[in-house]
KOLLOGU-293686 format. One record per residue (C-alpha): residue in three letters; x, y, z; residue number from 1. Coordinates in Angstrom, 1 decimal. Layout:
+------+--------+--------+--------+------+
! resn !     xx !     yy !     zz ! resi !
+------+--------+--------+--------+------+
!  ALA !      X !      Y !      Z !  NUM !
...
+------+--------+--------+--------+------+
# end
This chain:
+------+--------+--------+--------+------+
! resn !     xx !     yy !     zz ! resi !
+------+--------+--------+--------+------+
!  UNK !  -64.5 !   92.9 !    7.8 !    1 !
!  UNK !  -64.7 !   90.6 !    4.7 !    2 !
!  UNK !  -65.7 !   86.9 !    5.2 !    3 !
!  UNK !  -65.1 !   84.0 !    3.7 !    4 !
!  UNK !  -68.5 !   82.1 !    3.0 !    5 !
!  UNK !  -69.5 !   79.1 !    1.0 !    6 !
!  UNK !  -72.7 !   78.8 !   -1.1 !    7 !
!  UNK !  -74.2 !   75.6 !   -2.1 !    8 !
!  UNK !  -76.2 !   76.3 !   -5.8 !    9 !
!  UNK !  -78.7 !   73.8 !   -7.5 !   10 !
!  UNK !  -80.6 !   73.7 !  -10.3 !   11 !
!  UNK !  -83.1 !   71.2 !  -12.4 !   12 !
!  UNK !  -85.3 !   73.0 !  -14.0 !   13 !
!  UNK !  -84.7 !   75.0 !  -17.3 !   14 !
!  UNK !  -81.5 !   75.2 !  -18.1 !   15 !
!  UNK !  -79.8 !   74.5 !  -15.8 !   16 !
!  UNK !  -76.0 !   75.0 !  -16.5 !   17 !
!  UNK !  -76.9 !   78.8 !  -17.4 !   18 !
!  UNK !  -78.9 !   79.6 !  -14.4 !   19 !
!  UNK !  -76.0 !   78.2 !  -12.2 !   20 !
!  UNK !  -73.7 !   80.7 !  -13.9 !   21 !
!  UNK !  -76.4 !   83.7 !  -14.1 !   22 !
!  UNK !  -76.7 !   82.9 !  -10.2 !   23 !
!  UNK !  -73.0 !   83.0 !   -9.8 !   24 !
!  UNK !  -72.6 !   86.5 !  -11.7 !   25 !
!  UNK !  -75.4 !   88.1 !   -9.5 !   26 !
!  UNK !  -73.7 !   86.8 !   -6.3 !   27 !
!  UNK !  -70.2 !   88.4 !   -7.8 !   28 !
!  UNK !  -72.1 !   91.5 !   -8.5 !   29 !
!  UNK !  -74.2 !   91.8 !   -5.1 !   30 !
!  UNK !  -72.1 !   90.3 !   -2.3 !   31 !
!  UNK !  -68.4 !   90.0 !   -3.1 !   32 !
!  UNK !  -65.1 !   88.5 !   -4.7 !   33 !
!  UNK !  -65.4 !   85.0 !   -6.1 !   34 !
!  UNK !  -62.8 !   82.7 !   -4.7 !   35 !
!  UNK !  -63.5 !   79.3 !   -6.2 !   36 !
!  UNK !  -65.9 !   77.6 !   -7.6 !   37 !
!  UNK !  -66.3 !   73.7 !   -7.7 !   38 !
!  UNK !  -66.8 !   71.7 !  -10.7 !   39 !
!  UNK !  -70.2 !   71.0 !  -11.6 !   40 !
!  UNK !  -71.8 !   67.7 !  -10.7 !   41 !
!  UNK !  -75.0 !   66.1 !  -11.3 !   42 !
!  UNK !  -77.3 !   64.2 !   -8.8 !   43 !
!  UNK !  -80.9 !   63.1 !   -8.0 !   44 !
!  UNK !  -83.4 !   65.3 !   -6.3 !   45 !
!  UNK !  -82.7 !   65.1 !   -2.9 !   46 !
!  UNK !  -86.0 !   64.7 !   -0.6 !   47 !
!  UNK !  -88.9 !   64.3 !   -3.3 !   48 !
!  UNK !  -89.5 !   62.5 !   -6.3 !   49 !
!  UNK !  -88.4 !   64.3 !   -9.7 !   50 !
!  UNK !  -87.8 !   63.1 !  -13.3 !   51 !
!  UNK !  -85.4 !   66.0 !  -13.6 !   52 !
!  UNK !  -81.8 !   65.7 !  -12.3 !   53 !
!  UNK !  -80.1 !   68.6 !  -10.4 !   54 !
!  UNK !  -76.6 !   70.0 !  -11.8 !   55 !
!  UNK !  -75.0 !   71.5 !   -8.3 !   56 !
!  UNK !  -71.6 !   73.4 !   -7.9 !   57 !
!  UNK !  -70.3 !   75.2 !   -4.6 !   58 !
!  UNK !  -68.3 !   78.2 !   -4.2 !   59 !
!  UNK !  -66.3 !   80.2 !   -1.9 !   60 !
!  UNK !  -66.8 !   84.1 !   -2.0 !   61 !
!  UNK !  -65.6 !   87.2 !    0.6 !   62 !
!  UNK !  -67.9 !   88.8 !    1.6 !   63 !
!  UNK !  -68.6 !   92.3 !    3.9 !   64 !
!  UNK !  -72.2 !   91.1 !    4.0 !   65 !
!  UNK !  -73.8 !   89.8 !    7.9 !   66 !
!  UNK !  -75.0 !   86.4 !    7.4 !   67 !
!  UNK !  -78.8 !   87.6 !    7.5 !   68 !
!  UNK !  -77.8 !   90.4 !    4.6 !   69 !
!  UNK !  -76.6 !   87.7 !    2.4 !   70 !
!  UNK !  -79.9 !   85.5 !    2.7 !   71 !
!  UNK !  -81.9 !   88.3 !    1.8 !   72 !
!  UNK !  -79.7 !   88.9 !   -1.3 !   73 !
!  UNK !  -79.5 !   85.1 !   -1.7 !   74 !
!  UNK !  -83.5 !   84.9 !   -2.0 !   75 !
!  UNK !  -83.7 !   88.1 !   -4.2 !   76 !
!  UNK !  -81.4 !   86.3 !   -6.7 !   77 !
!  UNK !  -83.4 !   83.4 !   -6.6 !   78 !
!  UNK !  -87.2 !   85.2 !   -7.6 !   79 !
!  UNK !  -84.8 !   87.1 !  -10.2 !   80 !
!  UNK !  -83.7 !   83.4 !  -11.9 !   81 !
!  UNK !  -87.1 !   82.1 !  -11.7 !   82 !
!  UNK !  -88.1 !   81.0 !   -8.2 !   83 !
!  UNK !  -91.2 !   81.1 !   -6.6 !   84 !
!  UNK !  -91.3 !   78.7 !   -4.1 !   85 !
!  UNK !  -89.0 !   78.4 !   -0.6 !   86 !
!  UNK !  -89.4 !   75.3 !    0.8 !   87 !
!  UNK !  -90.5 !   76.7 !    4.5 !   88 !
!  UNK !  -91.0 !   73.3 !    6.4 !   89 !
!  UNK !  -88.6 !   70.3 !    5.9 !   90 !
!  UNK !  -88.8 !   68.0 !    3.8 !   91 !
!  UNK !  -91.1 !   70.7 !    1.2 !   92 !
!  UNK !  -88.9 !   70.1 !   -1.7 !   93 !
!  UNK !  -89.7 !   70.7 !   -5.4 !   94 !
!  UNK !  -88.4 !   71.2 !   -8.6 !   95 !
!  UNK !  -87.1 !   74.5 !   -9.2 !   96 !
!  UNK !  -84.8 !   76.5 !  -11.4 !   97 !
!  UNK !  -82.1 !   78.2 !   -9.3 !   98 !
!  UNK !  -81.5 !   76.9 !   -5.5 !   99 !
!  UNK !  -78.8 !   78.7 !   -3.0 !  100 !
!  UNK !  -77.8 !   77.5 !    0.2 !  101 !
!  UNK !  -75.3 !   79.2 !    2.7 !  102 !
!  UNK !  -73.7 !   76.4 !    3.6 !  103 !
!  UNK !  -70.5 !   78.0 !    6.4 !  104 !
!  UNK !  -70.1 !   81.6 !    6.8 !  105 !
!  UNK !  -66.7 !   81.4 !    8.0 !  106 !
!  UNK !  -66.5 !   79.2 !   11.4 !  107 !
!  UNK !  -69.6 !   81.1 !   12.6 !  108 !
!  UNK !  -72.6 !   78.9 !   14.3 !  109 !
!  UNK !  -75.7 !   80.7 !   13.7 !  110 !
!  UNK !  -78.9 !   79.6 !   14.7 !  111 !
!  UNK !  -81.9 !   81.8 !   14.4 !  112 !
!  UNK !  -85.5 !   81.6 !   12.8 !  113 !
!  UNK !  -84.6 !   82.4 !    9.7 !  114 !
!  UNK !  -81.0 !   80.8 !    9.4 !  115 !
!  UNK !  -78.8 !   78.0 !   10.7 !  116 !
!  UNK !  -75.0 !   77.4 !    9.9 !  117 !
!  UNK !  -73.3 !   75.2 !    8.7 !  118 !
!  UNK !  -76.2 !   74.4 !    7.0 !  119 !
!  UNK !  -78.0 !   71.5 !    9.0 !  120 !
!  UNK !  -78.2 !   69.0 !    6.5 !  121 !
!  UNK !  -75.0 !   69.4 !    4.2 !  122 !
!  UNK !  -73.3 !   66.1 !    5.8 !  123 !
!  UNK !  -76.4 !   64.5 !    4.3 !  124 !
!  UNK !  -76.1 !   65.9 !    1.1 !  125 !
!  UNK !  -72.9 !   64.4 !   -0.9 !  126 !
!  UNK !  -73.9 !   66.9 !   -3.6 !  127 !
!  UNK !  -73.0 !   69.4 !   -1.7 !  128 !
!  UNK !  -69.7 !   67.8 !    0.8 !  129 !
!  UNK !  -68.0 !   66.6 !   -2.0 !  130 !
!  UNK !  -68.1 !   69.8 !   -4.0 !  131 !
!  UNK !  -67.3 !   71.5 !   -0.9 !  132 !
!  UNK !  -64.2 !   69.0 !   -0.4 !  133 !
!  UNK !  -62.8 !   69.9 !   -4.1 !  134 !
!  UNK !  -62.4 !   73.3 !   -3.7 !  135 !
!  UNK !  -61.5 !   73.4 !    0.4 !  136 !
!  UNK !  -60.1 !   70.2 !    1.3 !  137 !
!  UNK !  -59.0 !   71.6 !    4.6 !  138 !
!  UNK !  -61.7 !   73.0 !    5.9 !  139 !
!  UNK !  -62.5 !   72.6 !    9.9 !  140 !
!  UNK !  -66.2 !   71.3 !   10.6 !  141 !
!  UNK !  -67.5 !   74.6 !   12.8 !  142 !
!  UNK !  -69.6 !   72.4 !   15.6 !  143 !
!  UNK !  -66.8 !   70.2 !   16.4 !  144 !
!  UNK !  -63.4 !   72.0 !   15.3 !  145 !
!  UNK !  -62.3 !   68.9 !   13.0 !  146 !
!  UNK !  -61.6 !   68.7 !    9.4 !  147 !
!  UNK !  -64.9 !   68.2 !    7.4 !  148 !
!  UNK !  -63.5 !   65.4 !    6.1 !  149 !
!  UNK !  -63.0 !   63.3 !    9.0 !  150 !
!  UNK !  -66.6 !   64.4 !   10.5 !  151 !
!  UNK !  -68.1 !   62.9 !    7.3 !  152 !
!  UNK !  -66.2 !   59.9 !    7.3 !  153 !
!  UNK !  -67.4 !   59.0 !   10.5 !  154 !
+------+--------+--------+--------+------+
# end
């Protein structure tokens, strides 16, 4: 059964536009078909202090992968770009070279140790809803059933 998944990617150390896209090719290559991809967009480090702005796109893929398959392939990808810390505890952020986030795995909730989705703080994050808007406009908020778009505008 193929899903349809969205990743949140983020980078701002390095450089930065060609990790985003090595990211992208390994996620092609290890998990599935790419959709869509956003346009790329630059913010401020979200949760620390950083002189080094983040470039951040999100995309859509299919995917056969379970939820907790894709994470592990997720994190593999990021030690391959450079990675070598996770932020394990909230609010643990850094600078770093290659950042994924699975944002929705289809209209799944899942909520275990090691993963929660929708990702629990991409309505905080415009950097990562207004990507998400571009390339699904339509797209149903899981937890509550209504378009993302009206959840965030409330």
């Amino acid at each position: 059964m193929h899903n349809i998944v969205y990743l949140g990617l983020g980078s701002n150390e390095g450089n930065r536009e060609e990790l985003l896209e090595q990211a992208i090719t390994l996620l092609v290559e290890k998990t599935g078909n790419l959709m869509c991809r956003s346009s790329i967009i630059e913010s401020e480090p979200w949760g620390f202090v950083s002189s080094h702005r983040f470039l951040n796109l999100v995309i859509a893929l299919e995917t056969s992968l379970s939820p907790t398959r894709l994470l592990d392939v997720t994190q593999r990808i990021e030690r391959q770009l450079g990675r070598k810390h996770k932020s394990s505890v909230k609010l643990d952020y850094q600078d770093r070279p290659i950042d994924i986030d699975i944002l929705l795995y289809g209209s799944r909730i899942i909520h275990t140790t090691r993963l929660t989705v929708p990702h629990p703080l991409m309505l905080q994050r415009e950097f990562v809803w207004r990507p998400l808007l571009e390339i699904a406009p339509n797209i149903l908020w899981p937890l509550t059933g209504q378009p993302l778009r009206d959840v965030i505008e409330k």
